[in-house]
Structure formats: structure tokens, C-alpha cells
N, C-alpha and C positions, 0 to 999 in steps of 0.2 A: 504494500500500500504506500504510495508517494506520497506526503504534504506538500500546499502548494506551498510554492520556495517565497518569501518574508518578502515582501519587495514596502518598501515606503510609501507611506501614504503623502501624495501630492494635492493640494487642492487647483494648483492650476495645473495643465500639461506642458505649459511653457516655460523654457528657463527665463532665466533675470533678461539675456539679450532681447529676446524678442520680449519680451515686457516693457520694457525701457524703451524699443521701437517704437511698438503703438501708445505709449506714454507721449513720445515725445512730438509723433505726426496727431495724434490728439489736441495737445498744446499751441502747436502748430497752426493746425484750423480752426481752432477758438481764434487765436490771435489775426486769420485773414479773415475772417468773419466779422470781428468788432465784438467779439464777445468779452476778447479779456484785451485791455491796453497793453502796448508792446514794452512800453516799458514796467510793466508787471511782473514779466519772466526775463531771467539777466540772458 
């Protein structure tokens, strides 16, 4: 009888890079939109 092998529990599937990605084209189009002033984010 196998157990299934321990793997970690992740709440996202994505690592840090591509989080940080869509963080940052996020930020991105708030700031071409006029949602957030440009000089809000350095």
C-alpha cells in the first residue's frame, strides 16, 4: 500500500515571480487609467 508522498500545501500555484508580474502590470493600469496618481507608486 503507497501513501500519497507529503507535498506542501500552497495557497497560490504561483511562485513570488509571476506574482510580483501581475502585481506590478496591475499597478500599472490603475496608474494609465487615473485611478491611482503617478506619483503614488515610486
Amino acid at each position: 500500500m503507497s501513501s500519497p508522498s507529503p507535498q506542501p500545501e500552497r495557497r497560490f500555484p504561483l511562485n513570488e515571480d509571476w506574482l510580483a508580474t501581475i502585481v506590478g502590470l496591475v499597478l500599472l493600469v490603475l496608474i494609465l487609467a487615473g485611478a491611482v496618481p503617478g506619483w503614488l507608486v515610486p
